[in-house]
C-alpha positions in Angstrom: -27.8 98.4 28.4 -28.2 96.2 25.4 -31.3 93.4 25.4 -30.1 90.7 23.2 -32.1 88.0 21.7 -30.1 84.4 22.2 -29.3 82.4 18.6 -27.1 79.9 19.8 -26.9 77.8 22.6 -29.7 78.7 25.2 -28.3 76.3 28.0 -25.4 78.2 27.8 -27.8 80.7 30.1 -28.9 77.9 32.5 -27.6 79.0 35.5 -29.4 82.4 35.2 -32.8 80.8 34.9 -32.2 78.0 37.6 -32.7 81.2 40.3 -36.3 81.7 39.0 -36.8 78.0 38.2 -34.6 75.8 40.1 -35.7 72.4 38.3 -33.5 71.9 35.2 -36.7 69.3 33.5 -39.0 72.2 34.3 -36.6 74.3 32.4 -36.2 72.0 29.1 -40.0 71.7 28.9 -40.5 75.0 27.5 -36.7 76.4 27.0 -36.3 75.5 23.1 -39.8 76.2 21.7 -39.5 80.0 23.6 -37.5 82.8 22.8 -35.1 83.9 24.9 -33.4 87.4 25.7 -30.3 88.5 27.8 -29.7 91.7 29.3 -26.0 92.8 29.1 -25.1 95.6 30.9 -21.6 95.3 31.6 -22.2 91.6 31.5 -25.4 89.6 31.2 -27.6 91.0 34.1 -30.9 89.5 33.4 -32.4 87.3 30.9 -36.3 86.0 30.0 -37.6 82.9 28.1 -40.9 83.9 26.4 -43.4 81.4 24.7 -46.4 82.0 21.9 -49.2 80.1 23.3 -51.7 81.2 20.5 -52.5 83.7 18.3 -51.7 87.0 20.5 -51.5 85.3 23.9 -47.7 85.1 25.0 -46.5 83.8 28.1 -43.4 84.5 30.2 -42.1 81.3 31.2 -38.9 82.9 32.9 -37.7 85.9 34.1 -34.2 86.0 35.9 -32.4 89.0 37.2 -28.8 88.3 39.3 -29.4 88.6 43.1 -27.1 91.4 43.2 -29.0 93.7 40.6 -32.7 93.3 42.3 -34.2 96.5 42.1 -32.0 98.1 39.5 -34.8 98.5 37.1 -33.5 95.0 34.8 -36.7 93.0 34.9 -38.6 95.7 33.9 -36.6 97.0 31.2 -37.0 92.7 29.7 -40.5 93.1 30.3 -41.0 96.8 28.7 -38.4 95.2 25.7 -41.6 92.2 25.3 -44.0 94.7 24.6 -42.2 96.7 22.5 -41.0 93.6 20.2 -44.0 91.9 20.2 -46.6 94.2 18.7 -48.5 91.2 18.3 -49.3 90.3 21.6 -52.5 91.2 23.1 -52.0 89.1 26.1 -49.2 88.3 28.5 -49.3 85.9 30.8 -46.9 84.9 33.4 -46.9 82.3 36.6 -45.4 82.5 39.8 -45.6 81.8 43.6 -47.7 82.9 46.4 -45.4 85.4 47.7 -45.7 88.8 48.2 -42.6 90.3 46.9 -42.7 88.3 42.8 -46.6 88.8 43.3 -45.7 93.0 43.4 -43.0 93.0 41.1 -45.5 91.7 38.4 -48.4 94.1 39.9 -46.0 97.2 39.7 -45.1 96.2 36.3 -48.8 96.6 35.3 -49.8 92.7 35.6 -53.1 91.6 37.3 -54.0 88.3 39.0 -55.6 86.0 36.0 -56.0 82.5 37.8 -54.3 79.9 40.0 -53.0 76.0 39.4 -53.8 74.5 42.6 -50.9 72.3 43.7 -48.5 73.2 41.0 -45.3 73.4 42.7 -46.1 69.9 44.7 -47.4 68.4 42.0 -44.6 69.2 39.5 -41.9 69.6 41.2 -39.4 66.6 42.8 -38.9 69.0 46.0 -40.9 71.4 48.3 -39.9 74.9 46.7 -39.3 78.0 48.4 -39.3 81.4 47.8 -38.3 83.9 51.0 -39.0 81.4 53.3 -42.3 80.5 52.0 -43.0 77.3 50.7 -44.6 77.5 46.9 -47.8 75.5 46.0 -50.2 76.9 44.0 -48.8 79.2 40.6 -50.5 82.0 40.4 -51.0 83.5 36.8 -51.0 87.1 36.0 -51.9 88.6 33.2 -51.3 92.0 31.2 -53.2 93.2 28.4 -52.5 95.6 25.9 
């Protein structure tokens, strides 16, 4: 497993981050002023766009691992990477959904519940978003601190 960050072309990974982030304008907004990182393991796996907010407070604006390799360890090896490369960081942040499985992903991976954007996902969005079967509204932020 090699992690990888990306010098070139970063809508080169688009389709990758349209799983976690299906609106390509939602994408662009944060896409070239964040860092991003692929996971290759026999082919790119899993990939992360990562953004300096301030002085130590990162956030993760994207996190993307191929349906097929769920629960192979991939998102957490991105997020573990993070840490280790950013010695910096004394805060990371990252927003998602309402639903329970990205919710205990983030928990298992040692995040806690920071705040909620009320109405996010209608308010931003140009169509009702779902995530297994539940429609998205508020983001809910998360936070880990080291």
């Amino acid at each position: 497993m090699n992690i990888k960050k990306v010098l070139g072309d970063k809508k080169e990974y688009i389709g990758l981050l349209l799983l976690a982030d299906e609106q390509e304008d939602m994408i662009d907004k944060y896409l070239e002023r964040g860092e991003m990182f692929v996971l290759d393991d026999n082919g790119i796996k899993a990939e992360c766009v990562i953004t300096k907010e301030s002085d130590g407070i990162y956030e993760l604006k994207n996190i993307a691992v191929l349906p097929e390799c769920h629960r192979k360890g991939y998102g957490k090896s991105l997020i573990e990477f993070l840490f280790t490369n950013y010695s910096e960081c004394k805060v990371l942040y990252v927003g998602t959904g309402d639903c329970p499985s990205a919710l205990s992903f983030y928990k298992s991976c040692g995040f806690t519940e920071s705040h909620r954007v009320k109405n996010f996902f209608v308010d931003n969005y140009d169509h009702p978003m779902f995530e297994d079967g539940i429609q998205l509204v508020d983001m809910v932020y998360l936070k880990k601190e080291l």
